[in-house]
TORNU-62501 format. One line per field, with one value per atom (N, C-alpha, C, O): residue number from 1; residue in three letters; chain; atom name; y, x, z. Coordinates in Angstrom, 2 decimals, decimal comma. Atoms other than C-alpha are relative to their C-alpha. Example, Ala and Ser with C-alpha at 12.3 -4.5 7.8 and 13.67 -1.06 7.14 Angstrom:
// residues 2
seq: c(1 | 1 | 1 | 1 | 2 | 2 | 2 | 2)
type: c(ALA | ALA | ALA | ALA | SER | SER | SER | SER)
mol: c(A | A | A | A | A | A | A | A)
atom: c(N | CA | C | O | N | CA | C | O)
py: c(-1,19 | -4,50 | 1,20 | 1,18 | -1,19 | -1,06 | 1,09 | 2,20)
px: c(0,89 | 12,30 | 0,90 | 1,94 | -0,82 | 13,67 | -0,77 | -0,26)
pz: c(0,00 | 7,80 | 0,00 | 0,66 | -0,06 | 7,14 | 0,73 | 0,90)
// end
This chain:
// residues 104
seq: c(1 | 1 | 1 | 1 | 2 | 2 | 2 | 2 | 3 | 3 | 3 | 3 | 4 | 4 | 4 | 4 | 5 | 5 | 5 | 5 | 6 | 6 | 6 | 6 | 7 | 7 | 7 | 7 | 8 | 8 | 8 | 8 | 9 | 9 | 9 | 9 | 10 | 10 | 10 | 10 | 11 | 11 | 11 | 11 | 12 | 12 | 12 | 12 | 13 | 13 | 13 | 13 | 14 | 14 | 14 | 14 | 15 | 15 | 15 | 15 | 16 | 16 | 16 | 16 | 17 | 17 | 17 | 17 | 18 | 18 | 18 | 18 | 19 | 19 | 19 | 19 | 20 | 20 | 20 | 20 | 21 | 21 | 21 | 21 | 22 | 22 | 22 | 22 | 23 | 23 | 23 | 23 | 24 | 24 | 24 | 24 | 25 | 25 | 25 | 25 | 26 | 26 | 26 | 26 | 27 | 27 | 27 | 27 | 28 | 28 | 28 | 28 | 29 | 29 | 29 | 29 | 30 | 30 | 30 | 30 | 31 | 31 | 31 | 31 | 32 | 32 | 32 | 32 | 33 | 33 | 33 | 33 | 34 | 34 | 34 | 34 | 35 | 35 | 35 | 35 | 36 | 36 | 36 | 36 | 37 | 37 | 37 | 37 | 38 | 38 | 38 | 38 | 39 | 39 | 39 | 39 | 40 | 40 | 40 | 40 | 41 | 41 | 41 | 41 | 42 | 42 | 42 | 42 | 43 | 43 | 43 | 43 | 44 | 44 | 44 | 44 | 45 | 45 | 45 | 45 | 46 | 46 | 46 | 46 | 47 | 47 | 47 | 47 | 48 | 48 | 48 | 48 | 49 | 49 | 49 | 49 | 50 | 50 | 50 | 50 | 51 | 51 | 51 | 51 | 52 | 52 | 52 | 52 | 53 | 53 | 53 | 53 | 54 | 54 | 54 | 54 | 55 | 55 | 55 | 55 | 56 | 56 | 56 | 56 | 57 | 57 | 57 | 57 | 58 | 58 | 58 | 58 | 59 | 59 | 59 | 59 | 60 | 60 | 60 | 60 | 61 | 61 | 61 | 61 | 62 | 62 | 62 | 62 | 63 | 63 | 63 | 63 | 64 | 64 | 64 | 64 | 65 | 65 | 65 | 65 | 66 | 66 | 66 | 66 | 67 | 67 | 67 | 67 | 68 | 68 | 68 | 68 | 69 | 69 | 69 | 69 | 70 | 70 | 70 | 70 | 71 | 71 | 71 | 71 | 72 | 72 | 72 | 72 | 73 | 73 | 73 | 73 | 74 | 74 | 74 | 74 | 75 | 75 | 75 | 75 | 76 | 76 | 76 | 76 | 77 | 77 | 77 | 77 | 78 | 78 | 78 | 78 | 79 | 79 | 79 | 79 | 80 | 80 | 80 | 80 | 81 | 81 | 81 | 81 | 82 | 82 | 82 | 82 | 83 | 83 | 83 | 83 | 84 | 84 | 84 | 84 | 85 | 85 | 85 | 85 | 86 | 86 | 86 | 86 | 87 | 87 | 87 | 87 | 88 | 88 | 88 | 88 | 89 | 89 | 89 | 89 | 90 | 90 | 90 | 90 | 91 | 91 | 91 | 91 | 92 | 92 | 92 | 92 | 93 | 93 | 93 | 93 | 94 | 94 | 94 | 94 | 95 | 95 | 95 | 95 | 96 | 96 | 96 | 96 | 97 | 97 | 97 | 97 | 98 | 98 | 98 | 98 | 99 | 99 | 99 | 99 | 100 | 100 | 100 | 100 | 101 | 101 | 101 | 101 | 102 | 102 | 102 | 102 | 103 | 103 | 103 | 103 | 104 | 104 | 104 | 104)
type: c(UNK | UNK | UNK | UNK | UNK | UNK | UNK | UNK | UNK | UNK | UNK | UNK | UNK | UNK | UNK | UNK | UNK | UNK | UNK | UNK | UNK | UNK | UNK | UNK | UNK | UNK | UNK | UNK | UNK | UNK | UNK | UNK | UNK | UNK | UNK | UNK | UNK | UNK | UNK | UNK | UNK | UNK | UNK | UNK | UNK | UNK | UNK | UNK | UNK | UNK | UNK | UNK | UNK | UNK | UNK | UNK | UNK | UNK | UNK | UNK | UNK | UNK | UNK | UNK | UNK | UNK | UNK | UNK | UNK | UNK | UNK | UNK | UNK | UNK | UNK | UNK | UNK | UNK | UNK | UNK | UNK | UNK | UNK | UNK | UNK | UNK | UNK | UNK | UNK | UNK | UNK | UNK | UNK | UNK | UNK | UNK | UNK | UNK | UNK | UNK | UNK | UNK | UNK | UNK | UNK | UNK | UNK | UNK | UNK | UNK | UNK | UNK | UNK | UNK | UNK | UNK | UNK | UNK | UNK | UNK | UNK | UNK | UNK | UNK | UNK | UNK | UNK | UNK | UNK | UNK | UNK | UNK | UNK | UNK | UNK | UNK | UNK | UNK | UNK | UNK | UNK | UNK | UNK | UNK | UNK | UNK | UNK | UNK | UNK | UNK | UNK | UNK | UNK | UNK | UNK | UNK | UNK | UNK | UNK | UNK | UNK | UNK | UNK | UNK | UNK | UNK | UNK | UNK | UNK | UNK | UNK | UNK | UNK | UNK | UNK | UNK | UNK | UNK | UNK | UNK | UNK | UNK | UNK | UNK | UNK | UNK | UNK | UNK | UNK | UNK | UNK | UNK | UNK | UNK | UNK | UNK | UNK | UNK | UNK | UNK | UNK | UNK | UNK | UNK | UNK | UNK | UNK | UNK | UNK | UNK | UNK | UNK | UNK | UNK | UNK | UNK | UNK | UNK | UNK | UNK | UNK | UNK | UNK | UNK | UNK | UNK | UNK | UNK | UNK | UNK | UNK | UNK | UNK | UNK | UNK | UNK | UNK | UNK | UNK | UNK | UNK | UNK | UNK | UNK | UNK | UNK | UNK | UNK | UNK | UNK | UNK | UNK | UNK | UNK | UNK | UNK | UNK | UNK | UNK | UNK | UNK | UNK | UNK | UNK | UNK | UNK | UNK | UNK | UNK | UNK | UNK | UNK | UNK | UNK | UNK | UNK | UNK | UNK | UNK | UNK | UNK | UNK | UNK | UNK | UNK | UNK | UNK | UNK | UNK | UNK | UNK | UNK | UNK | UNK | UNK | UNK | UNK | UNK | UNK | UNK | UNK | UNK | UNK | UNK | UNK | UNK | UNK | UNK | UNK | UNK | UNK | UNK | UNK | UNK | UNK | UNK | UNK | UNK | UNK | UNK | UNK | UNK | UNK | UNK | UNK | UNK | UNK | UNK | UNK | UNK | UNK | UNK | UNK | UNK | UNK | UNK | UNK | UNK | UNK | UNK | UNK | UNK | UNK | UNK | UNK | UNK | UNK | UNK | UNK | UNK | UNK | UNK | UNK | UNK | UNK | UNK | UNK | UNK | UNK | UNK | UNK | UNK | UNK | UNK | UNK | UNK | UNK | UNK | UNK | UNK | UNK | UNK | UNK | UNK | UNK | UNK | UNK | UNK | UNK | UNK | UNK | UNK | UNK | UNK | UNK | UNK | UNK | UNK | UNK | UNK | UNK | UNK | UNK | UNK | UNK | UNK | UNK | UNK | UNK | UNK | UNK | UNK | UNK | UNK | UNK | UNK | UNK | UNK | UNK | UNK | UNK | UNK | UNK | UNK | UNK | UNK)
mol: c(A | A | A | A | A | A | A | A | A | A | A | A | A | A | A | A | A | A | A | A | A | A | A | A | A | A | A | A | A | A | A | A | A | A | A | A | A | A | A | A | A | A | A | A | A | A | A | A | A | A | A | A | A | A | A | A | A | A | A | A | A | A | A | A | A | A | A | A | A | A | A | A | A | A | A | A | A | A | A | A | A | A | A | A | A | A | A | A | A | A | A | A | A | A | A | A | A | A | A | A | A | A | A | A | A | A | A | A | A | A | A | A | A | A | A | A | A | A | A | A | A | A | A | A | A | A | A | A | A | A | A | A | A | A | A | A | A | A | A | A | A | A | A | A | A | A | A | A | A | A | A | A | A | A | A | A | A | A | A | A | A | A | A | A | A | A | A | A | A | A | A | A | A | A | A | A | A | A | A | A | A | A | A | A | A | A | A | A | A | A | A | A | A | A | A | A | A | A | A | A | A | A | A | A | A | A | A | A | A | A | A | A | A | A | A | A | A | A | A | A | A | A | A | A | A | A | A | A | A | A | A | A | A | A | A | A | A | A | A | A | A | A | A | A | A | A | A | A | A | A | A | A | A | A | A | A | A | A | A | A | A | A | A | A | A | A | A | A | A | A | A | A | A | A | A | A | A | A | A | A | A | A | A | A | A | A | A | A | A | A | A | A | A | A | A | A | A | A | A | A | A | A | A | A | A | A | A | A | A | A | A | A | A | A | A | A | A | A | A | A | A | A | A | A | A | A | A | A | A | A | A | A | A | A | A | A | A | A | A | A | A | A | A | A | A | A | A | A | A | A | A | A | A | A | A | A | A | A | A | A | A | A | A | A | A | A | A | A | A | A | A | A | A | A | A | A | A | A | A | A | A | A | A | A | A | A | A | A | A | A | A | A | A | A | A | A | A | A | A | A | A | A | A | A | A | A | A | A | A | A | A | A | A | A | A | A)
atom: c(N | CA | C | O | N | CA | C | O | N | CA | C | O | N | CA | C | O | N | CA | C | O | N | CA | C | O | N | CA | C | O | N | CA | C | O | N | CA | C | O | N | CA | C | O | N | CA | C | O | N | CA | C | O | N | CA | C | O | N | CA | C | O | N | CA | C | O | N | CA | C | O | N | CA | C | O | N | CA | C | O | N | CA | C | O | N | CA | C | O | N | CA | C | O | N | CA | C | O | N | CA | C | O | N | CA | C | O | N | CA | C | O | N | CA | C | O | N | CA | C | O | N | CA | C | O | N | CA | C | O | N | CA | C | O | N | CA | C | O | N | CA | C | O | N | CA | C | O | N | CA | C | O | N | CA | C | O | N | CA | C | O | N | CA | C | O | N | CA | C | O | N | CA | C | O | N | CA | C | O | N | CA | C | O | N | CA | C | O | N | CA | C | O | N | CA | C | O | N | CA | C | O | N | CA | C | O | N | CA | C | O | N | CA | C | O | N | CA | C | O | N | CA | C | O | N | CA | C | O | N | CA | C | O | N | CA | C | O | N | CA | C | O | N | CA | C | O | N | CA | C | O | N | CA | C | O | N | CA | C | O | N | CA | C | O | N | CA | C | O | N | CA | C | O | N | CA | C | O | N | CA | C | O | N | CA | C | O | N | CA | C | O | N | CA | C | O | N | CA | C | O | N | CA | C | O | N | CA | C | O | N | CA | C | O | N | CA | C | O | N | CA | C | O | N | CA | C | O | N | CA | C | O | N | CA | C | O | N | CA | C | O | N | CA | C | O | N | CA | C | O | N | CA | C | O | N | CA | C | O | N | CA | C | O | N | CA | C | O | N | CA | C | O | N | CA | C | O | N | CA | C | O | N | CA | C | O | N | CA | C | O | N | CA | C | O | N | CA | C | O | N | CA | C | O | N | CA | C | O | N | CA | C | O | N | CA | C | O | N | CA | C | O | N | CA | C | O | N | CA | C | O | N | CA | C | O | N | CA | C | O | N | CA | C | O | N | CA | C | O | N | CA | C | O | N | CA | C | O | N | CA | C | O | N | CA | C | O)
py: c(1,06 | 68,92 | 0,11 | 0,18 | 0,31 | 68,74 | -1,16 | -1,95 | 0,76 | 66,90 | -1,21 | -2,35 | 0,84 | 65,11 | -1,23 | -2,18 | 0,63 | 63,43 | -1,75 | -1,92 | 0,99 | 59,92 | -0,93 | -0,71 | 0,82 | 57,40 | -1,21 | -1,83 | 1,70 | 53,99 | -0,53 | 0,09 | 0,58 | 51,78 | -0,71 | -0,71 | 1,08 | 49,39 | -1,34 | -1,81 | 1,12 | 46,72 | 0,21 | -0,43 | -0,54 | 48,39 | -0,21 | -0,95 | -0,44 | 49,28 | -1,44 | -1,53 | 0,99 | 45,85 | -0,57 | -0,82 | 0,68 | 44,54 | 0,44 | -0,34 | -0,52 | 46,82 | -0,35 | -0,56 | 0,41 | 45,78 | -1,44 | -1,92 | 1,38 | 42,29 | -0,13 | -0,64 | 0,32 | 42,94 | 1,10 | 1,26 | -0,58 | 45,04 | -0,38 | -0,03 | 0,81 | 42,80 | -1,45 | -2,33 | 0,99 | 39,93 | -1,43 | -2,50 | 0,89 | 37,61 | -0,87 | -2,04 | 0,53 | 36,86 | -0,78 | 0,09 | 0,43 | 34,55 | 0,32 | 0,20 | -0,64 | 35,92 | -1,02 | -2,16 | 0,41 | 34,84 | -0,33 | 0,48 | 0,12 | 32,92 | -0,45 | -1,30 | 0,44 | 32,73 | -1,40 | -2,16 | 0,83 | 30,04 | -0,32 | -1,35 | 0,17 | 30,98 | -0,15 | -0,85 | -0,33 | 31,77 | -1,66 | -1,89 | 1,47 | 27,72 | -0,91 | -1,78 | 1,10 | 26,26 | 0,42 | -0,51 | -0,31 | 28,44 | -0,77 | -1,26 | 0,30 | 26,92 | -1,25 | -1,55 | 1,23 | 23,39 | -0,40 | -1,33 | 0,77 | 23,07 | 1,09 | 1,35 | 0,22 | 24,53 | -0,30 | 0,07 | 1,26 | 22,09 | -1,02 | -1,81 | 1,23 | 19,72 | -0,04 | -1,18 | -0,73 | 21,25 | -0,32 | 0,50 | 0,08 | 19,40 | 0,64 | 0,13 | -1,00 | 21,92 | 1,41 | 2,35 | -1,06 | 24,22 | -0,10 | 0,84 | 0,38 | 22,54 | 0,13 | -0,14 | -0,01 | 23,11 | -1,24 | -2,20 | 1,54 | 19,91 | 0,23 | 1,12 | 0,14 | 19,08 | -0,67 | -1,23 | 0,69 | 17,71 | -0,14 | 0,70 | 0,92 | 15,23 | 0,44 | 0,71 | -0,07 | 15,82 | -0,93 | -0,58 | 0,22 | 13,10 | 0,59 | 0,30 | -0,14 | 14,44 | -0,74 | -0,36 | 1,31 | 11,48 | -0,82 | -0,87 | 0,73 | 9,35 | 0,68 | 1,22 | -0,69 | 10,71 | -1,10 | -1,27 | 1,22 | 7,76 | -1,16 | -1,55 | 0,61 | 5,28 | 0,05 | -1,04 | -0,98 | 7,12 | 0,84 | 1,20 | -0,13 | 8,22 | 1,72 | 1,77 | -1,50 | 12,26 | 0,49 | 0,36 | -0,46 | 13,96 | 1,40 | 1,73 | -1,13 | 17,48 | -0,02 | -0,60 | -0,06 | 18,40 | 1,76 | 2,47 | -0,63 | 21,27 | 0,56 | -0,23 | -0,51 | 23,35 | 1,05 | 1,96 | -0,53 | 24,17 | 1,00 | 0,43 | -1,09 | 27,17 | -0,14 | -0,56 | -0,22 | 27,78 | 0,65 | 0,41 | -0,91 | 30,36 | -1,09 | -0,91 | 1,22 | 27,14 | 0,74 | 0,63 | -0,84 | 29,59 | -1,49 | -2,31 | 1,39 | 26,43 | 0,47 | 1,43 | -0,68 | 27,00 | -1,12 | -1,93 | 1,23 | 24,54 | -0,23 | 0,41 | 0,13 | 23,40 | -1,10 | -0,64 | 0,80 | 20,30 | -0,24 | -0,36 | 0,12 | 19,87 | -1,14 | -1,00 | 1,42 | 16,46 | -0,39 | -0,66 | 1,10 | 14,41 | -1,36 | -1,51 | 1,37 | 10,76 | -0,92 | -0,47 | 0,94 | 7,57 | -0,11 | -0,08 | -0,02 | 7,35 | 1,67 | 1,82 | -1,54 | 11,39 | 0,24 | 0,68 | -0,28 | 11,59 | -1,02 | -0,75 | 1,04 | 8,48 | 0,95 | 1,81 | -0,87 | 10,30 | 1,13 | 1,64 | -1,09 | 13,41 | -0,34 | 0,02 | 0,27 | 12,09 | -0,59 | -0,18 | 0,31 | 10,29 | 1,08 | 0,99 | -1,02 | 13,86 | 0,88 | 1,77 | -0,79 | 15,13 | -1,02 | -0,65 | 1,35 | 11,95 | 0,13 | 0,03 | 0,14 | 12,28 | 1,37 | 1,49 | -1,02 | 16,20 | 0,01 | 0,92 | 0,50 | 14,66 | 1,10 | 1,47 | -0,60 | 16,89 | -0,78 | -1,67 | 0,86 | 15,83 | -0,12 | 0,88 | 0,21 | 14,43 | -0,57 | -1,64 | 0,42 | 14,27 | -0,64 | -0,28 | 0,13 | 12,40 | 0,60 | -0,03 | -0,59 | 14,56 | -0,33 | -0,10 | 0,44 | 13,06 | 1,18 | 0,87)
px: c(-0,03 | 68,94 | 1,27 | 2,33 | -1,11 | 71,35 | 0,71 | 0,26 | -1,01 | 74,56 | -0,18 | 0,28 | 0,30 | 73,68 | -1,16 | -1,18 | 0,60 | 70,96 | 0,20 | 1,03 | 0,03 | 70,78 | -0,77 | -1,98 | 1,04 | 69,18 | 0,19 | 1,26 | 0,11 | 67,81 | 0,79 | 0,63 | -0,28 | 69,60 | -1,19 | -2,26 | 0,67 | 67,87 | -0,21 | -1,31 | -0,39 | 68,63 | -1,21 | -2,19 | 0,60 | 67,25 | -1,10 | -1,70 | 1,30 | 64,17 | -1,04 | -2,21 | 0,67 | 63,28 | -0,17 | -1,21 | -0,21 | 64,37 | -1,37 | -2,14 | 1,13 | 61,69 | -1,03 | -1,82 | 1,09 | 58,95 | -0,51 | -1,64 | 0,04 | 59,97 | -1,55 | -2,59 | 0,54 | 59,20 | -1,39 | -1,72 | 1,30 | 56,08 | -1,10 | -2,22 | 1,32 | 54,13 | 0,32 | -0,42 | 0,75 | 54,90 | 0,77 | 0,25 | -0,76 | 57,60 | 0,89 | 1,22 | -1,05 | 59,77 | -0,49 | -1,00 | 0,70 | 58,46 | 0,48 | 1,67 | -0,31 | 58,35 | 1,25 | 1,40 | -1,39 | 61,59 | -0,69 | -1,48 | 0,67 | 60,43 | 1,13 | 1,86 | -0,65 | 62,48 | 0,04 | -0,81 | 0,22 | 63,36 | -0,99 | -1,53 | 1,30 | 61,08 | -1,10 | -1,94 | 1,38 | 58,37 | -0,27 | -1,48 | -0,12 | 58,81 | -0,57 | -1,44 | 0,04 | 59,04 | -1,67 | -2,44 | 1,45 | 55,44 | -0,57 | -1,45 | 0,90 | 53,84 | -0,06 | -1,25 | 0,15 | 54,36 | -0,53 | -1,34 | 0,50 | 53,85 | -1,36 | -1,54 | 0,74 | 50,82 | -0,94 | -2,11 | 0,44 | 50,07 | -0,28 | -1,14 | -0,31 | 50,90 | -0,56 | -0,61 | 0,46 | 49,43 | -1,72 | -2,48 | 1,53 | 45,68 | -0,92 | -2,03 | 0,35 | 44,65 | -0,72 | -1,38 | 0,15 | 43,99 | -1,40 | -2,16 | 1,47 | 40,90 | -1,30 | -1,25 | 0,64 | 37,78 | -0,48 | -0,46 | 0,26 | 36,61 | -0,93 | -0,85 | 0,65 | 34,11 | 0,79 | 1,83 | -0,95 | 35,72 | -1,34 | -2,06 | 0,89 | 33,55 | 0,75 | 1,96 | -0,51 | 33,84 | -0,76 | -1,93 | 0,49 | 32,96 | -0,64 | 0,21 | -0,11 | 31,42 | -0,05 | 0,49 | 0,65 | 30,07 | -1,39 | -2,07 | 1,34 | 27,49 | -1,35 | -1,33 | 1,35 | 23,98 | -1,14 | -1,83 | 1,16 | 21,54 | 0,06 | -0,89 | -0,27 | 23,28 | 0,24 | 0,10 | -0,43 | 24,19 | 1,49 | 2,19 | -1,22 | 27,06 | -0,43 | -1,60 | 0,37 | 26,58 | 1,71 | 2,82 | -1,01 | 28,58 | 0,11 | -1,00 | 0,48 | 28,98 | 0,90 | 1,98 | -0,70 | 29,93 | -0,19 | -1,20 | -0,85 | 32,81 | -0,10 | 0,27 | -0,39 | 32,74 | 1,29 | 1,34 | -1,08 | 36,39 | 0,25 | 0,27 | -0,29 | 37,07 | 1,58 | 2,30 | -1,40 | 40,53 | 0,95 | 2,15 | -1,04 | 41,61 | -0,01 | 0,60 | -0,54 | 41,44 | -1,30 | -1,35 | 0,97 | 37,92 | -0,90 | -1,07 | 0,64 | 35,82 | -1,36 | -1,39 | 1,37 | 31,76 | -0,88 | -1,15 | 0,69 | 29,78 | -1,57 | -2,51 | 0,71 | 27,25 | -1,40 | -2,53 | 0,75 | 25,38 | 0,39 | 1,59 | -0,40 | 25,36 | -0,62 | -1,82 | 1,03 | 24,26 | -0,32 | -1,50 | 0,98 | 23,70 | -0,44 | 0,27 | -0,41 | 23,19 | 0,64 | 0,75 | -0,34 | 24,52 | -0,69 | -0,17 | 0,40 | 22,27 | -0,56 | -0,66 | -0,35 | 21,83 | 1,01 | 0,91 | -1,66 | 25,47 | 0,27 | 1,15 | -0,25 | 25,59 | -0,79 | -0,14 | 0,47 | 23,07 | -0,18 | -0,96 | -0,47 | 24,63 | 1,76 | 2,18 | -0,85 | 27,95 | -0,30 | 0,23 | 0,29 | 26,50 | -0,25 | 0,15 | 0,39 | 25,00 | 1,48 | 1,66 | -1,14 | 28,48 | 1,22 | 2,16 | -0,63 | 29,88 | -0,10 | 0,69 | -0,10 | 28,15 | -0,27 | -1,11 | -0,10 | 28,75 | 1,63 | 2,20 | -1,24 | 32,25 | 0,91 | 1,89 | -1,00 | 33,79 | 0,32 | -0,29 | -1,06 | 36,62 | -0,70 | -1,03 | 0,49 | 35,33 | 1,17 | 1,77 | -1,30 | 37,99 | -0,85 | -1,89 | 0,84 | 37,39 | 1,01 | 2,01 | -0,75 | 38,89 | -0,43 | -1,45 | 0,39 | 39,58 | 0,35 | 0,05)
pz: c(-0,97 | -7,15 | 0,85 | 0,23 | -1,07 | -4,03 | -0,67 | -1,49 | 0,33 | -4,38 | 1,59 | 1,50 | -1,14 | -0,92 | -0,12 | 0,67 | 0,07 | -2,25 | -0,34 | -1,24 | 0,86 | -3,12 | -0,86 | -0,73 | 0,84 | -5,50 | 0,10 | 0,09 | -0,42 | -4,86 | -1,70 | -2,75 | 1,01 | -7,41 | -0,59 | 0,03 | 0,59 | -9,75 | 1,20 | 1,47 | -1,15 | -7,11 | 1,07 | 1,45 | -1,56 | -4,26 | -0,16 | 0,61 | 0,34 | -5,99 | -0,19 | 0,17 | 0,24 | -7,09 | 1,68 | 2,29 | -1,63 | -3,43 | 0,64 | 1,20 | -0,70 | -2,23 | -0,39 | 0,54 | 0,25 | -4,40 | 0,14 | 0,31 | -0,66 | -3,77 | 1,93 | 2,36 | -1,46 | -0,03 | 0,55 | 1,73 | 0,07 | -0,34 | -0,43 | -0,08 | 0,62 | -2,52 | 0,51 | 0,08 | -0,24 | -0,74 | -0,66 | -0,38 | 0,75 | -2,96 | 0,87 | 0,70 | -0,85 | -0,49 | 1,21 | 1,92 | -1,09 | 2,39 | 1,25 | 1,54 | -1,33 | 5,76 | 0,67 | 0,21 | -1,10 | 8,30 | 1,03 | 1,52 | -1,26 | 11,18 | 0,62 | 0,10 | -0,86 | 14,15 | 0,33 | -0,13 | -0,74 | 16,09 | 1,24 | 1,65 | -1,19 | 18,94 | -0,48 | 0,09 | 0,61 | 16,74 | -0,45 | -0,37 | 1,00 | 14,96 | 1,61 | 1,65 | -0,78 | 18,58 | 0,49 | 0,74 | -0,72 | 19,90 | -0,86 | -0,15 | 1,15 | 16,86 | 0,09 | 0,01 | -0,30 | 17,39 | 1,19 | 1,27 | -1,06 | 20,88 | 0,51 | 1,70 | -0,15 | 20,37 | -0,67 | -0,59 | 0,60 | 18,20 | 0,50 | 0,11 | -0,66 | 20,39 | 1,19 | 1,65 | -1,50 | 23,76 | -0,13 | -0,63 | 0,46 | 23,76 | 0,82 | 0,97 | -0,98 | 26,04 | -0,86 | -0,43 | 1,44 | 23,11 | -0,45 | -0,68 | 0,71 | 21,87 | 0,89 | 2,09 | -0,75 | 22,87 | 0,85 | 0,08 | -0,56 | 25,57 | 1,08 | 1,92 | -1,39 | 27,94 | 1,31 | 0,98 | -1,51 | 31,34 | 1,11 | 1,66 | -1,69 | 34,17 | 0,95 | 0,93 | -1,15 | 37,36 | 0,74 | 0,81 | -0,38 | 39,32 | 1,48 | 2,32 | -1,29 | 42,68 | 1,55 | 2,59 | -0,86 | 44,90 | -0,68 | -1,70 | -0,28 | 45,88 | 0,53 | 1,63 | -0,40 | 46,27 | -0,05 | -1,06 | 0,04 | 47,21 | -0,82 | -1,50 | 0,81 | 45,64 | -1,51 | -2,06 | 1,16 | 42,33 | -0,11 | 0,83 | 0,23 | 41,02 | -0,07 | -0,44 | 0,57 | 40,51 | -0,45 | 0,06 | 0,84 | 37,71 | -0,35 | -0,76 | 0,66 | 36,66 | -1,02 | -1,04 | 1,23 | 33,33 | -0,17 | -0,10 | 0,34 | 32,43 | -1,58 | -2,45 | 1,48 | 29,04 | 0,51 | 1,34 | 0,02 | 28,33 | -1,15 | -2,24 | 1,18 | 25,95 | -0,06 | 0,85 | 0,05 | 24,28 | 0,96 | 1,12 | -1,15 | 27,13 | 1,38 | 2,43 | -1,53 | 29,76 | 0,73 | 1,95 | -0,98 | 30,70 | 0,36 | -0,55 | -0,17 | 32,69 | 0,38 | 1,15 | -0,26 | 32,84 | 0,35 | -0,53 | -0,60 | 34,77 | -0,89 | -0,42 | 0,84 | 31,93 | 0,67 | 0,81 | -0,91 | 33,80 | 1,72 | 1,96 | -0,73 | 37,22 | 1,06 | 1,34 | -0,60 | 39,35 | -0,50 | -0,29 | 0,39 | 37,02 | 0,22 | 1,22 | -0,91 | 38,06 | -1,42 | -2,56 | 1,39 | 35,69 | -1,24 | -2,35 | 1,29 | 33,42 | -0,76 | -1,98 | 0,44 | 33,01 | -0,86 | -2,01 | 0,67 | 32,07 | -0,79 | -1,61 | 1,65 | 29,56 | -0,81 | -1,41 | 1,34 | 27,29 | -0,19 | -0,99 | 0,90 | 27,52 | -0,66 | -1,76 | 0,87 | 26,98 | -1,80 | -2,83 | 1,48 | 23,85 | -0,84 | -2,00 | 1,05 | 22,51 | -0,14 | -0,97 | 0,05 | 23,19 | -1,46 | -2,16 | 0,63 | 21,19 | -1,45 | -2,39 | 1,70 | 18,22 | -0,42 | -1,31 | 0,49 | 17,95 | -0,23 | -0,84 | -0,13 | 18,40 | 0,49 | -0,16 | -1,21 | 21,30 | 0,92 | 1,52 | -0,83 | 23,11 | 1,74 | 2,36 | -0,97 | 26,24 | 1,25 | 1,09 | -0,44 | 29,08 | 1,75 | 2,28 | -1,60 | 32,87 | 1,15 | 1,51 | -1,01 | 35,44 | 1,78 | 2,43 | -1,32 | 38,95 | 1,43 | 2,58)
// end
């Protein structure tokens, strides 16, 4: 054996198996602590439907309704509906219990 070589101590060795299997709990930054809360906190995150009111159409209110995905992607799901259209889909949206937002 070379004289250059060296050998992990006892120490080392455990240290390593420590952090290979997993004993030791990962180090989280500070940045990493603050992304994690605020997007916790960020209700933008969740999936949601979003109204849009558009106008009046013959005395009627017309509504379209927004499916929001996590990436903020927006997909026009109903479109014109009148008042009572959009009560009983909000209700089927109600009692699948998605967040229902009114955007002016």
């Amino acid at each position: 054996m070379a004289k250059d070589e060296e050998y992990l101590t006892e120490e080392q060795i455990k240290q390593m198996e420590r952090n290979l299997l997993g004993y030791d709990p990962a180090k989280q930054t500070v940045v990493e602590v603050r992304k994690s809360r605020r997007i916790l906190r960020d209700p933008a995150q969740k999936p949601h439907v979003e109204i849009v009111a558009r106008g009046n159409e013959m005395g009627d209110q017309v509504f379209d309704f927004y499916l929001v995905a996590t990436n903020a992607e927006r997909k026009l799901v109903h479109a014109g509906l009148s008042d009572r259209e959009a009560k009983i889909q909000t209700y089927k949206y109600r009692v699948d219990k998605v967040e229902i937002r009114m955007v002016r």
